[in-house]
LUMBA-447392 format. One record per residue (C-alpha): residue in one letter; y, z, x negated. Coordinates in pm, 1 decimal, padded with zeros to 6 digits. Layout:
N
<rec rest="A" c2="Y" c3="Z" c1="X"/>
...
//
This chain:
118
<rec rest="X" c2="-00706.8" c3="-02641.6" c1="-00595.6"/>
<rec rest="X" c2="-01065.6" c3="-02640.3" c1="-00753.9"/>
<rec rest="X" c2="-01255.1" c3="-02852.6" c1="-00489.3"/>
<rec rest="X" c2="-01519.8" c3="-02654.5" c1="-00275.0"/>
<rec rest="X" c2="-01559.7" c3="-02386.5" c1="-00481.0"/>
<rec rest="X" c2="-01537.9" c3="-02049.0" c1="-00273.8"/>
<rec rest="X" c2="-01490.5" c3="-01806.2" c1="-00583.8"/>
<rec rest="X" c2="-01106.5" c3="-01883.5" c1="-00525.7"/>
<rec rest="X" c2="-01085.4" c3="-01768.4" c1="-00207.6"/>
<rec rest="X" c2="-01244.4" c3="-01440.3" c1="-00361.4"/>
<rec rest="X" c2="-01066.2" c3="-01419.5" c1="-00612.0"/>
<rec rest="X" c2="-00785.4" c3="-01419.8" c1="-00365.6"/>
<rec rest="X" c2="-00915.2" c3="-01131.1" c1="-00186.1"/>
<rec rest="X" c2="-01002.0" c3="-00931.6" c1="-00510.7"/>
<rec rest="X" c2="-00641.4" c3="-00938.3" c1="-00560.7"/>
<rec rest="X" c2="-00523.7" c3="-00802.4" c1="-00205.6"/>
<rec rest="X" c2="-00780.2" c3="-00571.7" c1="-00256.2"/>
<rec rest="X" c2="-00618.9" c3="-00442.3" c1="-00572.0"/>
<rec rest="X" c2="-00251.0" c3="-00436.8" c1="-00463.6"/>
<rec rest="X" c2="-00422.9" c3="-00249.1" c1="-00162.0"/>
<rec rest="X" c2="-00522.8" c3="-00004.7" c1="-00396.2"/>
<rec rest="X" c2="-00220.0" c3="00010.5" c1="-00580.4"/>
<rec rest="X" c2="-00016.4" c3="00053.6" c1="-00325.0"/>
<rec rest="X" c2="-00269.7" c3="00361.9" c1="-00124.2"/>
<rec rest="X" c2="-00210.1" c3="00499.0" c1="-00497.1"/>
<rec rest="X" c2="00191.9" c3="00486.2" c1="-00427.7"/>
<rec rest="X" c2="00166.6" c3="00641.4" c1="-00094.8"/>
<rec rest="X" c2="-00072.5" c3="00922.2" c1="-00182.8"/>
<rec rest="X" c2="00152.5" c3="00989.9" c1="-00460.0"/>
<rec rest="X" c2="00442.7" c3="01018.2" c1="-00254.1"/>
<rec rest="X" c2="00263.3" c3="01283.6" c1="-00056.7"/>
<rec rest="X" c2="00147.7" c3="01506.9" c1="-00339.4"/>
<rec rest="X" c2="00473.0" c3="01470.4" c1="-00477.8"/>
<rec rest="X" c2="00691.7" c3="01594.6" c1="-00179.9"/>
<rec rest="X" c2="00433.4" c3="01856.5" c1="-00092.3"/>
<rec rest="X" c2="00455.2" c3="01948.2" c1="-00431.4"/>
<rec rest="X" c2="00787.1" c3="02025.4" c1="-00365.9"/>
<rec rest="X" c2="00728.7" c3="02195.5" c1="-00058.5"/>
<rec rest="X" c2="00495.3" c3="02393.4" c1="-00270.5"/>
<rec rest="X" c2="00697.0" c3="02529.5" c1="-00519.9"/>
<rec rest="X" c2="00975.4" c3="02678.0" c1="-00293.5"/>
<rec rest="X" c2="00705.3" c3="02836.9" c1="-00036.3"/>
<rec rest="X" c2="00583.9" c3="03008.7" c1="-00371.4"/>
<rec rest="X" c2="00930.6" c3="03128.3" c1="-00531.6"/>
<rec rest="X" c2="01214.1" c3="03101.2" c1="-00265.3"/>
<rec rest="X" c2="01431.6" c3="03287.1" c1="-00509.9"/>
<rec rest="X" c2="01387.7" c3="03036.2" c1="-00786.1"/>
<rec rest="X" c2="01550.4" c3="02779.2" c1="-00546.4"/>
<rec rest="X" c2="01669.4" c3="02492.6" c1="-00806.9"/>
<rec rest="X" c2="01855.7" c3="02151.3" c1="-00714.7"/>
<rec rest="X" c2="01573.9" c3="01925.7" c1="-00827.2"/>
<rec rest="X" c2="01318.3" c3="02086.0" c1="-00626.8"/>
<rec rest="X" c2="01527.2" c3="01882.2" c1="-00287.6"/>
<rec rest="X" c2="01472.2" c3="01570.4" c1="-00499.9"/>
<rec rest="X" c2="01067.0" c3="01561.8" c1="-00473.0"/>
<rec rest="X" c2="01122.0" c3="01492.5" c1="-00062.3"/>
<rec rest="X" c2="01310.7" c3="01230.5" c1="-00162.5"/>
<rec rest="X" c2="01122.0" c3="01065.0" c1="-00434.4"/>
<rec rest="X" c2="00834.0" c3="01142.8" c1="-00206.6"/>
<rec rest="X" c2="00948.0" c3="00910.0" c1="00040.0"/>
<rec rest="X" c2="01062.4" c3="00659.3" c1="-00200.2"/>
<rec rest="X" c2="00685.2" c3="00603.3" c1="-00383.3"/>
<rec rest="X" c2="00571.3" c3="00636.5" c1="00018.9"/>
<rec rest="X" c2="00793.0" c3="00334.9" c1="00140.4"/>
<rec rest="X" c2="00711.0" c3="00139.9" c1="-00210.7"/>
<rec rest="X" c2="00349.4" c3="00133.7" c1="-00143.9"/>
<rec rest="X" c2="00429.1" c3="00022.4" c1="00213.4"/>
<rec rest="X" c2="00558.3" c3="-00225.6" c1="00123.6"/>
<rec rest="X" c2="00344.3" c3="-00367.6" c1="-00154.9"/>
<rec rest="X" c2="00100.2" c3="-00337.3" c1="00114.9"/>
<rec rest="X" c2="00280.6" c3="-00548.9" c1="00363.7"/>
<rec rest="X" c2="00349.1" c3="-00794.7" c1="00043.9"/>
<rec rest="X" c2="-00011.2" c3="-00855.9" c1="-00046.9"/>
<rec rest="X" c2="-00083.6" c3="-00883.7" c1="00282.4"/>
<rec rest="X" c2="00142.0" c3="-01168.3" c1="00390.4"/>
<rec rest="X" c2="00076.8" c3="-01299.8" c1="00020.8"/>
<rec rest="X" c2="-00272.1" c3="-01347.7" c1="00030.9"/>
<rec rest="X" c2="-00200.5" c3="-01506.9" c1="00420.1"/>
<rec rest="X" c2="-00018.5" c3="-01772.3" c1="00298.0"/>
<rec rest="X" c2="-00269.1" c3="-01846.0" c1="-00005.2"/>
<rec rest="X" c2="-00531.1" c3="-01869.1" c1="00259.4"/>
<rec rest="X" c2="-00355.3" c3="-02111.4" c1="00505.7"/>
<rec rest="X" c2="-00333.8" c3="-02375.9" c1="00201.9"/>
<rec rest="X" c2="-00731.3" c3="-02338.8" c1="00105.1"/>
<rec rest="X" c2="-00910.8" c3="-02622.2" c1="00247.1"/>
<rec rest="X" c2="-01184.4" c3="-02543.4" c1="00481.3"/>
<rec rest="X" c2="-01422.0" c3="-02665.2" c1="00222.9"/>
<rec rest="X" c2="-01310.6" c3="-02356.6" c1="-00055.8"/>
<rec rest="X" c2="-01361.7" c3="-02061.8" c1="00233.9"/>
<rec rest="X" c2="-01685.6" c3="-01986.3" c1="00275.3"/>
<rec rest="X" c2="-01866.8" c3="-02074.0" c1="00545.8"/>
<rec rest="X" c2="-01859.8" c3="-01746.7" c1="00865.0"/>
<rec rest="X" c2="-01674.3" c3="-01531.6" c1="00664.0"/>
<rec rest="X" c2="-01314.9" c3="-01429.2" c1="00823.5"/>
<rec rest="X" c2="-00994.2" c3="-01301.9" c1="00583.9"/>
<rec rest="X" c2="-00881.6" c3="-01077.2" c1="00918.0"/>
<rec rest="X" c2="-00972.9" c3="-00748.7" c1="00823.8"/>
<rec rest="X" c2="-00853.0" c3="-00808.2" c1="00496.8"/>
<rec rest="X" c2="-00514.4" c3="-00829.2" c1="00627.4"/>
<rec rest="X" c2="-00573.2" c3="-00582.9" c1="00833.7"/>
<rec rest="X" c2="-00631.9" c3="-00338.0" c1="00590.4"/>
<rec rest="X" c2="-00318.4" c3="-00440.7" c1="00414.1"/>
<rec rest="X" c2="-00096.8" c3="-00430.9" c1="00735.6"/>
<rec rest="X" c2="-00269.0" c3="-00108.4" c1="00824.3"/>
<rec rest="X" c2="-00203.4" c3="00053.5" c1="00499.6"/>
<rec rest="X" c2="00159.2" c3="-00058.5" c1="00495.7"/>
<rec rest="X" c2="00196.8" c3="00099.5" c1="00881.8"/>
<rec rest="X" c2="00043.8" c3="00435.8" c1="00733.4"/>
<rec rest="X" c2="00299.1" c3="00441.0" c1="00425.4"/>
<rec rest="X" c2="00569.8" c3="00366.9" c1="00681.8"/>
<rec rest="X" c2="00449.2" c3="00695.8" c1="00941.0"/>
<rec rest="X" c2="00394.6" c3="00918.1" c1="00658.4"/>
<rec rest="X" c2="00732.9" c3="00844.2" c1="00482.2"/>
<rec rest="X" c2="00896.4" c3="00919.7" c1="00835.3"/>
<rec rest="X" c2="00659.1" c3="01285.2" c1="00851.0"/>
<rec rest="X" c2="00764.3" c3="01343.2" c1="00509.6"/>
<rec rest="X" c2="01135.2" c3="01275.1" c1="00543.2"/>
<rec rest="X" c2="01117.9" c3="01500.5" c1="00901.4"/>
//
């Protein structure tokens, strides 16, 4: 690695940080784009086409995706941290509620795929 310098280990958790976002990104898509759906035949039942079924699908498809990029990044950046040396994390600071985040974010793609597909 690069000795005791701590911008790795940041550099590290810049990165979860932007798969988190990318994957919140995913799963808010997946919402708008089954409720989308939803939309469109509450508005004109009698124009009732066969794509319209799709966007519940596709909806939980992008939702599940970003659950899982979440989860990745997560467990990822986990095992990048377990092979820093002590020396290269800085000193009192804890990765925890970075994972967190990530796990947490993966969990809420997971429950709203599941509301969306109900």
């Amino acid at each position: 690695m690069a000795g005791n310098d701590p911008r790795v280990f940041f550099a590290a958790e810049r990165t979860l940080l932007a798969w988190i976002r990318t994957a919140l990104g995913l799963v808010g898509m997946g919402f708008v784009v089954a409720r989308f759906g939803l939309f469109l035949r509450l508005v004109r039942p009698e124009f009732e086409h066969p794509t319209h079924a799709w966007s519940s699908v596709v909806g939980v498809a992008l939702a599940l995706l970003g659950a899982i990029a979440a989860a990745v990044a997560a467990w990822q950046h986990r095992r990048f941290c377990t092979t820093l040396a002590a020396s290269e994390v800085p000193p009192r600071y804890r990765s925890e509620p970075a994972l967190l985040l990530g796990f947490g974010v993966a969990v809420t793609g997971v429950v709203l795929a599941v509301v969306i597909a109900v």
